[in-house]
The first five atom37 places (N, CA, C, CB, O) and aatype in JSON, in Angstrom:
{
  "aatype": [20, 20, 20, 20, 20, 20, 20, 20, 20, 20, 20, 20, 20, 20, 20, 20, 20, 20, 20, 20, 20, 20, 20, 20, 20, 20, 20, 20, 20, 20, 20, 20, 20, 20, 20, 20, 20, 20, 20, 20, 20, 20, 20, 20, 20, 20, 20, 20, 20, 20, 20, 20, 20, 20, 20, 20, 20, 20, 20, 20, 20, 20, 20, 20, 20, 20, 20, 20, 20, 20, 20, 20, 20, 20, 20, 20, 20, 20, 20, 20, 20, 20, 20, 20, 20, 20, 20, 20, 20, 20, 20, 20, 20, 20, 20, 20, 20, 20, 20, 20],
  "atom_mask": [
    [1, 1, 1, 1, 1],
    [1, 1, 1, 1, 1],
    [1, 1, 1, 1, 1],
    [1, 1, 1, 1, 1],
    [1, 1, 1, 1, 1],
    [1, 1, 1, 1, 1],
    [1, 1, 1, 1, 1],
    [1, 1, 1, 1, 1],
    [1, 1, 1, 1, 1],
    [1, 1, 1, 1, 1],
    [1, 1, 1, 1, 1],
    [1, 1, 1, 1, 1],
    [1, 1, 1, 1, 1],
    [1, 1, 1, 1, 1],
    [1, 1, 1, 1, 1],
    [1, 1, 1, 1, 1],
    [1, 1, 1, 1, 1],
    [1, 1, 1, 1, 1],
    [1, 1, 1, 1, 1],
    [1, 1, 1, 1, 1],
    [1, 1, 1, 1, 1],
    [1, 1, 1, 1, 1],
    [1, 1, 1, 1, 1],
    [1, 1, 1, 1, 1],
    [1, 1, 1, 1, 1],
    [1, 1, 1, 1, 1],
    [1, 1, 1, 1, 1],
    [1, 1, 1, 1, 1],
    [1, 1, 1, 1, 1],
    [1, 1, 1, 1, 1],
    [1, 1, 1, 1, 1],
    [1, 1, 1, 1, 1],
    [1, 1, 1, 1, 1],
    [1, 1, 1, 1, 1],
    [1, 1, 1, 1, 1],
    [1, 1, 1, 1, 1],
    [1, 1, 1, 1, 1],
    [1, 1, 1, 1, 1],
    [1, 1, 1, 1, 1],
    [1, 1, 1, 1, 1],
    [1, 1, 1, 1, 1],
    [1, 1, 1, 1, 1],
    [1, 1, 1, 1, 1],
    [1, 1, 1, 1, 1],
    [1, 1, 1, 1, 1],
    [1, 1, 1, 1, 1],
    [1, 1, 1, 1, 1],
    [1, 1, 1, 1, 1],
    [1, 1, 1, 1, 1],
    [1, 1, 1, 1, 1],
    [1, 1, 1, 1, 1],
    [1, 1, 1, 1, 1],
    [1, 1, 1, 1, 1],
    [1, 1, 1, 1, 1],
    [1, 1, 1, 1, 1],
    [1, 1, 1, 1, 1],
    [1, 1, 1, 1, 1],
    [1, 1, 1, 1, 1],
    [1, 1, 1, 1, 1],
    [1, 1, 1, 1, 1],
    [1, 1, 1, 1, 1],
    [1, 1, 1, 1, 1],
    [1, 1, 1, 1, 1],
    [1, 1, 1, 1, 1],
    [1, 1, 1, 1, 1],
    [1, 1, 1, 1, 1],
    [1, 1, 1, 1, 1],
    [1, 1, 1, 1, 1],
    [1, 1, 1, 1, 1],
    [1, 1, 1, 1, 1],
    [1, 1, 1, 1, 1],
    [1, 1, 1, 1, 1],
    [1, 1, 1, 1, 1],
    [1, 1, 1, 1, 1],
    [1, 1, 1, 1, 1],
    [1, 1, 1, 1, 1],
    [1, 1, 1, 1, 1],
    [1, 1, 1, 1, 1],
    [1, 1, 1, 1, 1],
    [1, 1, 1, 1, 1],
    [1, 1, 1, 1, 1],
    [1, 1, 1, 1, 1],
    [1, 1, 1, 1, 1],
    [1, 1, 1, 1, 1],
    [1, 1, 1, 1, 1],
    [1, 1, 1, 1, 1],
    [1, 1, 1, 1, 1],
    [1, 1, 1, 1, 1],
    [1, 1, 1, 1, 1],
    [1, 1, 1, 1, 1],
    [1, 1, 1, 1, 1],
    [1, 1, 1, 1, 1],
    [1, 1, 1, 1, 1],
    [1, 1, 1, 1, 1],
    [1, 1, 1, 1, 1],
    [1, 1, 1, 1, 1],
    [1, 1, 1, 1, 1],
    [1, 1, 1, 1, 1],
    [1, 1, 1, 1, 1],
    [1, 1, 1, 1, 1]
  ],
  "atom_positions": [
    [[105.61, 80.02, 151.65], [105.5, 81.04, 150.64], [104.5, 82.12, 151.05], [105.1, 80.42, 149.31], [104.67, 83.32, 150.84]],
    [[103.51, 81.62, 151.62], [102.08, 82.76, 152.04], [103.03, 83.33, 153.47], [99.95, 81.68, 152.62], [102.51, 84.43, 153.66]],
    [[103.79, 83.21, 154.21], [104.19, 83.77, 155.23], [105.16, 84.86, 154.66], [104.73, 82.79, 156.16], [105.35, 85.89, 155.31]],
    [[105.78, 84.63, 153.45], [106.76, 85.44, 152.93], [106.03, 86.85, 152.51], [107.48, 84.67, 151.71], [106.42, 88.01, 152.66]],
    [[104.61, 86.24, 151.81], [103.99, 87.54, 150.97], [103.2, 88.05, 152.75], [102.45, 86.98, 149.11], [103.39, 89.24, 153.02]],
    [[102.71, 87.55, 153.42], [101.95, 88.2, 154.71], [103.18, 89.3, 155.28], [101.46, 86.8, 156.09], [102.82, 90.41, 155.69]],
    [[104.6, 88.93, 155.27], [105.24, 89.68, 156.07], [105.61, 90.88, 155.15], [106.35, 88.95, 156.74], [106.03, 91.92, 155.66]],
    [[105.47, 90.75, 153.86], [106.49, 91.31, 153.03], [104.91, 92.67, 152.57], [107.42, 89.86, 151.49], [105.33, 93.66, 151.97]],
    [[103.4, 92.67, 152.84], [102.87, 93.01, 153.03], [102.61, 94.09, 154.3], [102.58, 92.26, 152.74], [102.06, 95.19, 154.14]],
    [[103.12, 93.56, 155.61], [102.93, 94.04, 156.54], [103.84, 95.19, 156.89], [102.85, 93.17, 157.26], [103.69, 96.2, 157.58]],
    [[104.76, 94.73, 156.22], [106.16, 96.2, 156.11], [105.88, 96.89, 155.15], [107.88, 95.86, 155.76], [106.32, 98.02, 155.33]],
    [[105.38, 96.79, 154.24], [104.67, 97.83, 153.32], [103.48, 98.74, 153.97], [104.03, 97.03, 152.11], [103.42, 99.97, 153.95]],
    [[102.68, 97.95, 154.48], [101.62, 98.62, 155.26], [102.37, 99.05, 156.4], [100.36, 97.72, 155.65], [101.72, 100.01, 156.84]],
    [[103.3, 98.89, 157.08], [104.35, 99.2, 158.53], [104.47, 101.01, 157.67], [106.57, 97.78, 158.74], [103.85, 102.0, 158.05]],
    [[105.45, 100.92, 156.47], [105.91, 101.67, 155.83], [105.19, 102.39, 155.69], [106.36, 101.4, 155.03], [105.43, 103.26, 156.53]],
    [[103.89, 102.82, 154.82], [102.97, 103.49, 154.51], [102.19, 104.37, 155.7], [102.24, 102.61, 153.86], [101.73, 105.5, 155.51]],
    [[102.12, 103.63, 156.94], [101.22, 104.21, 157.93], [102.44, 105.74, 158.82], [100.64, 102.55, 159.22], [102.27, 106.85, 159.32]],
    [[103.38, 104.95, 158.57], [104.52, 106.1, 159.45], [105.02, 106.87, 158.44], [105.96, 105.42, 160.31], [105.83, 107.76, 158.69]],
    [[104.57, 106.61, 157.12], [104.63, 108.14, 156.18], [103.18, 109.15, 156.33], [104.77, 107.69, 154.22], [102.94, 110.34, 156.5]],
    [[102.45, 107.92, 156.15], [100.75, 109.17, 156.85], [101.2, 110.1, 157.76], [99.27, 108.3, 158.0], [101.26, 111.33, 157.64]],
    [[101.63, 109.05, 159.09], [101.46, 109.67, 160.27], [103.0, 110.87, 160.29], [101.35, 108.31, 161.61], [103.19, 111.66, 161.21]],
    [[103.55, 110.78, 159.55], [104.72, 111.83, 159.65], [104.44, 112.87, 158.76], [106.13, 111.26, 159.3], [105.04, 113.94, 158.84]],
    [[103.38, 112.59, 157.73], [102.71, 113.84, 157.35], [101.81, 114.86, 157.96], [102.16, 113.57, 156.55], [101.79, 116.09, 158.0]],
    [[100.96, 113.73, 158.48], [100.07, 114.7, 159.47], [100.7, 115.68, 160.43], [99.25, 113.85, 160.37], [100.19, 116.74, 160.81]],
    [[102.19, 115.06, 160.87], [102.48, 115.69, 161.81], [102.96, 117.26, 161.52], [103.35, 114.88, 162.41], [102.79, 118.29, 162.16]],
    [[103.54, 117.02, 160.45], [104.34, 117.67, 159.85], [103.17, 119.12, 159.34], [105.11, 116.61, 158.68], [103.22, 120.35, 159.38]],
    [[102.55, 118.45, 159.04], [101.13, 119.49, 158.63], [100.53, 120.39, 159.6], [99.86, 118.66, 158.26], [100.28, 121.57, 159.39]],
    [[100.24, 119.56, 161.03], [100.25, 120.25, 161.77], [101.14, 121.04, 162.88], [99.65, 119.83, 161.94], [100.63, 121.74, 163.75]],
    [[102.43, 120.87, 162.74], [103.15, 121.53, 162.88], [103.43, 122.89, 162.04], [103.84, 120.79, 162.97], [103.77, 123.93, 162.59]],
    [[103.29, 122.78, 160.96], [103.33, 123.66, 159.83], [102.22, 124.88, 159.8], [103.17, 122.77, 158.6], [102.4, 126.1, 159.72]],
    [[100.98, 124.08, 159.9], [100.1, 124.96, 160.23], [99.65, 126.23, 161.75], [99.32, 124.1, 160.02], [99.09, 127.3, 161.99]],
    [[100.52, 124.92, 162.49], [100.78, 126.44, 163.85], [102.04, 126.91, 164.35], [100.18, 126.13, 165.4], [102.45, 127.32, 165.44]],
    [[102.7, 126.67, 162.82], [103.69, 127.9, 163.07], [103.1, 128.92, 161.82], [105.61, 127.4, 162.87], [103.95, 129.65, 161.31]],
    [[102.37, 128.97, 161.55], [101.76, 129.52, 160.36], [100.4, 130.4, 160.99], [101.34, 128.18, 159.22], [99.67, 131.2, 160.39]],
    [[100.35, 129.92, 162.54], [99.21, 130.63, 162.66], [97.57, 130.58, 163.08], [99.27, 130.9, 161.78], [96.67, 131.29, 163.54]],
    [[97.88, 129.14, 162.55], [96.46, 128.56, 162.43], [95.65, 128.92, 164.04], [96.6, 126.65, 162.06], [96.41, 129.24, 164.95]],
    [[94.61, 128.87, 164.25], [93.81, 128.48, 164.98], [93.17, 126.84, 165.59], [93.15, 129.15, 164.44], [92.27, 126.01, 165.44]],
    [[94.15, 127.09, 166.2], [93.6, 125.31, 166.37], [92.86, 124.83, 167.64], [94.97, 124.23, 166.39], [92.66, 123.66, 167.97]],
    [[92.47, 126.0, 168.34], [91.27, 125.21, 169.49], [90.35, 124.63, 169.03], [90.48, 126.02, 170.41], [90.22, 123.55, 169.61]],
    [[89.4, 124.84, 168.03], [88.4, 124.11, 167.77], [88.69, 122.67, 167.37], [87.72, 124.76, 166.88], [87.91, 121.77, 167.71]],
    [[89.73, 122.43, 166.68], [89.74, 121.09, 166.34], [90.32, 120.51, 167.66], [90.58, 120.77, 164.99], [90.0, 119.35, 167.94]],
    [[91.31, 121.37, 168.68], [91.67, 120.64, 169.81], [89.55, 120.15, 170.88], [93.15, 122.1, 170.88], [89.03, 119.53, 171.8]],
    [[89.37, 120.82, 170.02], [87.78, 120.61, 170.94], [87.47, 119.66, 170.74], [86.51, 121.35, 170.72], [87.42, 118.68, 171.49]],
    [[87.19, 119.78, 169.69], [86.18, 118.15, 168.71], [87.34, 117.2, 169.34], [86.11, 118.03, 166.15], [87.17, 116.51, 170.35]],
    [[88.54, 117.28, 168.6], [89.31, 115.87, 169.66], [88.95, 115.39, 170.86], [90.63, 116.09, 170.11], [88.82, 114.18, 171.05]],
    [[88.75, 116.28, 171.79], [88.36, 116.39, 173.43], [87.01, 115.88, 172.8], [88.41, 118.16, 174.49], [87.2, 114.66, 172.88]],
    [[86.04, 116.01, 172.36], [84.7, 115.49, 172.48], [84.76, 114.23, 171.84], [83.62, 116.36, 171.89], [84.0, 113.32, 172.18]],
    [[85.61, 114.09, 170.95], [85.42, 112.53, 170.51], [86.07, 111.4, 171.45], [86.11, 112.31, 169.03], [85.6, 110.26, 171.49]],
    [[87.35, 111.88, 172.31], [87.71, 111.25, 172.9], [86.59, 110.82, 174.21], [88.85, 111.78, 173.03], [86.28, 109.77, 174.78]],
    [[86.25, 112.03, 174.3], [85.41, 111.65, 175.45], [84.16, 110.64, 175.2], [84.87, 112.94, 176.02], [83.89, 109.76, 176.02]],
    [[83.35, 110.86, 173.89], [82.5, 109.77, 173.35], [82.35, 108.27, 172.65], [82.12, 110.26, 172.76], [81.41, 107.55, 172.31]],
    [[84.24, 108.18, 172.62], [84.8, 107.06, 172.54], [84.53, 106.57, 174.3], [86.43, 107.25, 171.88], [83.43, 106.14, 174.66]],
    [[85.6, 106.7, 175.16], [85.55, 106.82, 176.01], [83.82, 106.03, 176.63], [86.03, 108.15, 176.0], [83.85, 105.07, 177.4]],
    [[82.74, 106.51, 176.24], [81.49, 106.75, 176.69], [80.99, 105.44, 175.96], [80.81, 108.26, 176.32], [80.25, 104.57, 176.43]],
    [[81.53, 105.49, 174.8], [81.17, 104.2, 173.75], [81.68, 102.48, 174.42], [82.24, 104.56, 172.04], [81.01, 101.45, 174.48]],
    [[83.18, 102.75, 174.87], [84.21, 101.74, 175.61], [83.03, 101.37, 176.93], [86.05, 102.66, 176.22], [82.72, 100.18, 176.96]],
    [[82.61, 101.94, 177.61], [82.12, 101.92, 178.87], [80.87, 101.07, 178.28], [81.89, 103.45, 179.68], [80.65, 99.86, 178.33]],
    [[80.23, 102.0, 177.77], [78.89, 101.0, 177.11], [78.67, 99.52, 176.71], [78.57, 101.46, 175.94], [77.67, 98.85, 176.93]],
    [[79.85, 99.14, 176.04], [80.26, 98.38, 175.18], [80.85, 97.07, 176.62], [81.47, 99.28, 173.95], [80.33, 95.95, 176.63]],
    [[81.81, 97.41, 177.58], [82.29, 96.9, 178.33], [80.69, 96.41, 179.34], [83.5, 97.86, 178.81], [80.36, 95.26, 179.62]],
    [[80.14, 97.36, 179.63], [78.85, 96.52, 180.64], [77.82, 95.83, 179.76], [77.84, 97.68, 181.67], [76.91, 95.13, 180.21]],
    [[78.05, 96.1, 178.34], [77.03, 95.18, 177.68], [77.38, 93.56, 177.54], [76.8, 95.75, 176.22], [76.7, 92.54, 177.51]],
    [[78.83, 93.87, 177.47], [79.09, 92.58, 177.29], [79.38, 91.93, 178.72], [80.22, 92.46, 176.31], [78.86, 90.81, 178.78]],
    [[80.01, 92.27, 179.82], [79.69, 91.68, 180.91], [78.45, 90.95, 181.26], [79.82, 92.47, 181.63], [78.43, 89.87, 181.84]],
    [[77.34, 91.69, 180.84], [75.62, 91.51, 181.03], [75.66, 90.09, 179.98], [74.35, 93.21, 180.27], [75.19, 89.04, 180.42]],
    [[75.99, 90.11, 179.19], [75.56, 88.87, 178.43], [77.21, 87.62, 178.3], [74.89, 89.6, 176.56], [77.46, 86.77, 177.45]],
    [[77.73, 87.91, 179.12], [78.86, 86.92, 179.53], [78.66, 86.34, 180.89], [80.27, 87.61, 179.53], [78.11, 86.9, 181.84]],
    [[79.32, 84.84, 180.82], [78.72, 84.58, 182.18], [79.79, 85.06, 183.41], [78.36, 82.88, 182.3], [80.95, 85.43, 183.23]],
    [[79.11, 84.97, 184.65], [79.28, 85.8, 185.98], [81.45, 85.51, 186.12], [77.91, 84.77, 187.74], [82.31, 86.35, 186.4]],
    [[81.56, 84.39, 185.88], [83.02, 83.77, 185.62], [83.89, 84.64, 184.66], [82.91, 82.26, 184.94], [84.84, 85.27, 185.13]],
    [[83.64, 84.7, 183.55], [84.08, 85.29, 182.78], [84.58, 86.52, 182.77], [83.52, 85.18, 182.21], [85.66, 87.0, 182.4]],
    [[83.25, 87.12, 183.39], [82.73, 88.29, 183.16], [83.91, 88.95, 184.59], [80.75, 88.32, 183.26], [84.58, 89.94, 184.29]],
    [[84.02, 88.58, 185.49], [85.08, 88.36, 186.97], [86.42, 88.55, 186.2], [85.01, 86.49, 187.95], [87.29, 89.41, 186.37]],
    [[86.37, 87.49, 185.27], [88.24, 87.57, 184.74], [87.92, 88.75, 183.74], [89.17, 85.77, 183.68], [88.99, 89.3, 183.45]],
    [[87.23, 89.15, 183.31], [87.72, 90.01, 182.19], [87.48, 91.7, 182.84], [86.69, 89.61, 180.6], [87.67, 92.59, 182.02]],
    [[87.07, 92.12, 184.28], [87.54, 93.17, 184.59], [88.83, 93.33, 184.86], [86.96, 93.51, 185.37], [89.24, 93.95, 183.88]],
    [[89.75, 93.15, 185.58], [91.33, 93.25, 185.78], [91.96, 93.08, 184.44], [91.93, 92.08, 186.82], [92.75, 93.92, 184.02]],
    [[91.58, 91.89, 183.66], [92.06, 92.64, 181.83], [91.91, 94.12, 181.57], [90.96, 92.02, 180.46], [92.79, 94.89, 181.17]],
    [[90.79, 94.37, 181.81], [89.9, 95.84, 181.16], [90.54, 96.74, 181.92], [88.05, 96.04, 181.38], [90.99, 97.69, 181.27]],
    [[90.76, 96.77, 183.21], [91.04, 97.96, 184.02], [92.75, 97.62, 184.24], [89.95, 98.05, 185.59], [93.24, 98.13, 185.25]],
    [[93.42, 97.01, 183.59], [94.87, 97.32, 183.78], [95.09, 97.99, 182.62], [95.85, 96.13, 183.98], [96.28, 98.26, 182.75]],
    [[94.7, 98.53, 181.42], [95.12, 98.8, 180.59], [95.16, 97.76, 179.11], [96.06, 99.17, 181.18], [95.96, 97.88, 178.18]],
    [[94.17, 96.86, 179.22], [94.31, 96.46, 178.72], [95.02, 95.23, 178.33], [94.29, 97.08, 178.59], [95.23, 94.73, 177.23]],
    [[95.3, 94.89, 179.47], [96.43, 93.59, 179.43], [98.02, 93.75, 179.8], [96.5, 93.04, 177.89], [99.0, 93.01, 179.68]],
    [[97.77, 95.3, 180.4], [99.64, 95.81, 180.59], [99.68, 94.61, 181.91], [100.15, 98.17, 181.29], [100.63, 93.87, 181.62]],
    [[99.26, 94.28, 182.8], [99.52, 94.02, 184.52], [99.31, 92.52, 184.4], [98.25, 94.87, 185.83], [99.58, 91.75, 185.32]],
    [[98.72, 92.05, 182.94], [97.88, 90.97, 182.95], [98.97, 89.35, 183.1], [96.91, 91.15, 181.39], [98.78, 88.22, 183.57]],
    [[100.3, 90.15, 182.32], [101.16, 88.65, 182.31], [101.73, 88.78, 184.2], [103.0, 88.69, 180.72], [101.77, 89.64, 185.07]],
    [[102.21, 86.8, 183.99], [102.98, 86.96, 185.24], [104.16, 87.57, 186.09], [103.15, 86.23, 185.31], [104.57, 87.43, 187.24]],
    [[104.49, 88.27, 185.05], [105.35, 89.29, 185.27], [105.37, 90.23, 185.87], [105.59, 89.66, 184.62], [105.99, 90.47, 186.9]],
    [[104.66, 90.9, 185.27], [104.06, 92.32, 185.71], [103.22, 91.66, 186.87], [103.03, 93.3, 184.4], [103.68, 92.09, 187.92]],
    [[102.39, 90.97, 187.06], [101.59, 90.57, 188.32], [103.03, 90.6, 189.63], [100.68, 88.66, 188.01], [103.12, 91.19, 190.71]],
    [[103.75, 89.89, 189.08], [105.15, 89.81, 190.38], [105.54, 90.83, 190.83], [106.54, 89.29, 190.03], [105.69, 91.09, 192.03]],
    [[105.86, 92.02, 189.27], [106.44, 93.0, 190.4], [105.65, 93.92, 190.59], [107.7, 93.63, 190.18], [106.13, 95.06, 190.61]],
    [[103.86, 93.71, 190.83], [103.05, 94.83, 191.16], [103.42, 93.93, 192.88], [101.1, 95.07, 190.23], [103.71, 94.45, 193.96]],
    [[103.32, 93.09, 192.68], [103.16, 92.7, 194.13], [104.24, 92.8, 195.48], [102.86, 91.39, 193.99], [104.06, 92.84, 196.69]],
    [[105.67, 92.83, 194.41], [106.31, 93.07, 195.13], [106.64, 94.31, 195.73], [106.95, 92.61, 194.81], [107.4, 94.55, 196.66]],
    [[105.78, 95.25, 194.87], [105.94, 96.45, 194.87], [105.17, 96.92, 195.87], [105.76, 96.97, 193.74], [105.16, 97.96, 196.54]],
    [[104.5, 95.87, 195.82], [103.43, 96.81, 197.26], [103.44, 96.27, 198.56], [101.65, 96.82, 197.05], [102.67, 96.49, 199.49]],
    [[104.45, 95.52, 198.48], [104.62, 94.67, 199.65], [105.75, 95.93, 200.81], [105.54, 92.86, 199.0], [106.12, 95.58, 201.93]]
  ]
}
């Protein structure tokens, strides 16, 4: 019964987020055909990305530093494939075959 209401939740929230996000879009589409000026906010994007970015890095050698030396070994190639794209055996096969 709790799996019924978790899923029947999650498509509501599924639902809700791709009406946000099709508003926003829509808004800003609207707004530069309308004219708007939009470098500055393309700026701030560029600076937040970049201080995310700056935050990820921080965050990644802090925790290396307080993980042990083992760990810390397996969890760069997680971090630097993307996140886990290269990480299954799959993708490991055909990077390899690929470079063979």
């Amino acid at each position: 019964m709790a799996g019924y209401f978790i899923g029947w939740f999650f498509r509501k929230l599924t639902r809700l987020i791709m009406v946000v996000v099709a508003l926003v879009i829509a808004l800003l589409a609207y707004g530069k055909l309308a004219g708007c000026d939009m470098t500055r906010a393309q700026e701030e994007a560029k600076r937040g990305g970049e201080w995310a970015q700056h935050e990820t890095a921080t965050v990644e050698n802090y925790l290396k530093s307080i993980l042990p030396s083992a760990a810390a070994g397996a969890w760069e190639p997680f971090w630097a494939s993307g996140a886990g794209v290269k990480w299954s055996s799959r993708n490991r096969a055909i990077q390899t075959a690929a470079e063979r």
